[in-house]
N, C-alpha and C positions, 0 to 999 in steps of 0.2 A: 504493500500500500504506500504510494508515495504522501508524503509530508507535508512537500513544501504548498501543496493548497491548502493545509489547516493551517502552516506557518504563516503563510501569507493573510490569510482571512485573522487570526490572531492579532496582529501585526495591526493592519486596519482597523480592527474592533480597537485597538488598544488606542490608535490616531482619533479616534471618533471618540471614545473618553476624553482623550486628554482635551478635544473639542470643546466639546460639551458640557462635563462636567467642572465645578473649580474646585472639587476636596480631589480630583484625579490629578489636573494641572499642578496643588500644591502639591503634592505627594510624587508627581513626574521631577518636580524642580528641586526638590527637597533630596531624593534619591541621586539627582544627576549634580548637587552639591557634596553629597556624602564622599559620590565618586570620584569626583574630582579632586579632591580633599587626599583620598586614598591614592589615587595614581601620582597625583601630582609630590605626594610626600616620599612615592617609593621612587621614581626619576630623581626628584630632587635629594633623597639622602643617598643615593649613588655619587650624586655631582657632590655633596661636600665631604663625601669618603676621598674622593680622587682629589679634589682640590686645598681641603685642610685636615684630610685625614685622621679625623677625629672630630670629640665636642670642643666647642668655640663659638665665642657669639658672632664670629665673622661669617657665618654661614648665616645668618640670620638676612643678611645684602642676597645670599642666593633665595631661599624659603619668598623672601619678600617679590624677588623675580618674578617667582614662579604662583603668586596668592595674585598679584596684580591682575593678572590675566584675566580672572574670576570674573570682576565687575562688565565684561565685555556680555561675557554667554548670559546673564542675567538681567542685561541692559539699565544697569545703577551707575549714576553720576556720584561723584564724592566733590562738593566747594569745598574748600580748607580755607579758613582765617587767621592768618597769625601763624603760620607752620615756621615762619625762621627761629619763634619762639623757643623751639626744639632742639633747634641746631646749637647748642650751646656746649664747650669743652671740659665741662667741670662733669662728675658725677649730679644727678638729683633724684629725684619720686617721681613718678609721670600715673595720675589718675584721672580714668575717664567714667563714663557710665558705660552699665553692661544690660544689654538687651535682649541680643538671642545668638543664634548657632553665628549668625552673621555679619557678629560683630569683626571677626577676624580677617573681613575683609576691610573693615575701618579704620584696624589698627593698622593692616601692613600700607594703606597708604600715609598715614603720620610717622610711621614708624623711623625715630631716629637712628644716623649711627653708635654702632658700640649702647645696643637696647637690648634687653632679655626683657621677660615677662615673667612672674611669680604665676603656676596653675596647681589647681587641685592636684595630689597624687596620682590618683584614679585615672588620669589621661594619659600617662605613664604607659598602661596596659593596652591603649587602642594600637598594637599591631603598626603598622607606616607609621602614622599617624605622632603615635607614642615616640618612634623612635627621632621621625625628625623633627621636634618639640627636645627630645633630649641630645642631640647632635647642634639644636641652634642655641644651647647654653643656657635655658629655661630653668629658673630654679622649682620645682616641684614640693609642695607642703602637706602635709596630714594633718587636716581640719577637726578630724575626728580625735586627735590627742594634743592639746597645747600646749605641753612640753614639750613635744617633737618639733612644732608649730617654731616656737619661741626660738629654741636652739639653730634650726634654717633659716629664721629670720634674721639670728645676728650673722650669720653664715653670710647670710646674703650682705648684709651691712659690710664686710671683712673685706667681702670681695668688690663692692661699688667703688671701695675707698683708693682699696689696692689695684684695684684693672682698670679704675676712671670706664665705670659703667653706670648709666640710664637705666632704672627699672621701671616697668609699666605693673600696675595692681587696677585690679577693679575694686574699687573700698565696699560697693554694694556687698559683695562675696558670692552671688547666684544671680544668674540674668532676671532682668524685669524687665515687663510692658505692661505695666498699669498705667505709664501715661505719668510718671514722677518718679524722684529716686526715691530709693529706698534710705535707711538710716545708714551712715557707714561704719565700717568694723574699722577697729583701731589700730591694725597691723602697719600699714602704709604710713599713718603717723609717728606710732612708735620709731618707724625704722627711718623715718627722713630727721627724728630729731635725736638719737643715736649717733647718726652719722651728719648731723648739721648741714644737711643738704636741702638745698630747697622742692617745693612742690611744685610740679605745672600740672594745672588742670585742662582734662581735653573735654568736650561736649561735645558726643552726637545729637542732631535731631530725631526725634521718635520714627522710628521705622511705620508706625502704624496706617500709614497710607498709600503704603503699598504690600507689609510683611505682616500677616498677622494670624497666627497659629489658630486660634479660635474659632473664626469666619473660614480657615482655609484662603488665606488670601495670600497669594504671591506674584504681584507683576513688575515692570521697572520701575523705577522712581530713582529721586536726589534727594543724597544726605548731605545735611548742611552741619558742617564740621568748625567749630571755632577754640582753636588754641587761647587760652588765657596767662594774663601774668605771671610769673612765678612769683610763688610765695616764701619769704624767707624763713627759716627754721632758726639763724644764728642767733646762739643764747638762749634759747628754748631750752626747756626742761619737760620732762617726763609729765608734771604737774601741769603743761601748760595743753597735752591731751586734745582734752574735751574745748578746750577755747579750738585749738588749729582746727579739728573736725568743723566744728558748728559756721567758722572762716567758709572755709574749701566748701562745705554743704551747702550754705548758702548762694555761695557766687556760681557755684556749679548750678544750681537747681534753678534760678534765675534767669541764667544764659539759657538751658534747656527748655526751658519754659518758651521763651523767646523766639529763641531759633526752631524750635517745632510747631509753630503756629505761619511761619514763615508758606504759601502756596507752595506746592511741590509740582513736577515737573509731569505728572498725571493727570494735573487739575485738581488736584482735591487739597483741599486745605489741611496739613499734617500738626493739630494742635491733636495735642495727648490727648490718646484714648477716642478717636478719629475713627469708623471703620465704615468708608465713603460705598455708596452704592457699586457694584458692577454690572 
């Protein structure tokens, strides 16, 4: 019995979904992110096996290479405001907000030189994935014990000071799209005023007018991206915590605010928590 007319007819049924339906289209888009995500990390931790031979955060200029590509097949614009903000020689804290799988396309376009990123453990284990996340010098934390927690944190402080490296955290600690941030966890500031480096805060605009889990919604759209001032840590104390947070919270939450009410490039107005007709 030949095949390739069920393959074929398969095949068609499956175009006529992806048509038709929009939990079929989220779920075609979503899938062809996972993979791309997947191939792209097994090509790419080949090229920084052959070219730095190991983990280094200079393989983090290849990863970013190869993440830019992404925003094409998905038809996403990224404005950036204030990106030379980044470009700065000194070590510092780089926090932005965290929204969903997709944020990692937002980072690799701000993403400065000589930057790692602090992730959950857990991603450690995603197979490519996992491995070139720990090939780009990425410190990894276990949330679930905060002495473990604690001890990689100054780790991480040891080595900002010493390699003059940029760290990215998300202070939410888990993605949100409710449309505001969340409260922030105090690791990002402990560790910027340990090591008396300063904060820069980055702002996405809410994804929700074009990306929105719930509705099954994924089409193209523009994120509007604004870098802000750094914030000085020098002379800060441990005591002074809960003041830097409510700083950073504020100015951050502000700007988002802002910049997510901004027309998006769909037509639909992207003020939080938005989820515009299709």
């Amino acid at each position: 019995m030949e095949l390739w007319p069920w393959l074929t007819a398969a095949l068609l049924l499956l175009l006529l979904l992806v048509q038709l339906s929009r939990s079929a289209r989220f779920y075609a888009k979503i899938t062809l992110y996972c993979a791309l995500c997947v191939s792209a990390s097994m090509v790419a931790a080949v090229v920084c096996l052959l070219r730095h031979h190991g983990r280094t955060v200079e393989n983090m200029r290849i990863i970013k290479w190869f993440v830019l590509k992404f925003k094409y097949v998905f038809g996403l614009r990224f404005e950036i405001k204030g990106l030379q903000k980044l470009e700065v020689d000194h070590p510092c804290v780089i926090i932005s907000n965290h929204q969903s799988i997709l944020d990692m396309m937002g980072l690799m376009e701000a993403l400065p030189k000589r930057c790692v990123q602090i992730a959950k453990r857990e991603l450690i284990f995603l197979g490519p994935v996992g491995l070139i996340m720990y090939l780009g010098g990425i410190f990894f934390i276990n949330r679930q014990h905060s002495r473990t927690a604690v001890t990689v944190m100054a780790d991480v402080g040891e080595h900002m000071v010493r390699d003059n490296l940029k760290v990215w955290i998300y202070p939410e600690g888990t993605r949100n799209d409710n449309g505001d941030l969340l409260p922030f966890k105090k690791g990002a500031f402990y560790l910027a005023i340990q090591t008396q480096v300063p904060i820069i805060p980055v702002i996405y605009s809410s994804f929700s007018s074009f990306y929105n889990p719930k509705t099954k919604l994924f089409t193209s759209g523009t994120i509007k991206v604004e870098v802000l001032d750094a914030i000085p840590t020098r002379g800060l104390t441990v005591a002074d915590v809960p003041k830097l947070m409510d700083t950073c919270h504020r100015a951050m939450r502000t700007t988002f605010l802002r910049v997510s009410k901004t027309p998006q490039e769909n037509g639909a107005t992207a003020g939080p928590g938005s989820q515009p007709a299709q």
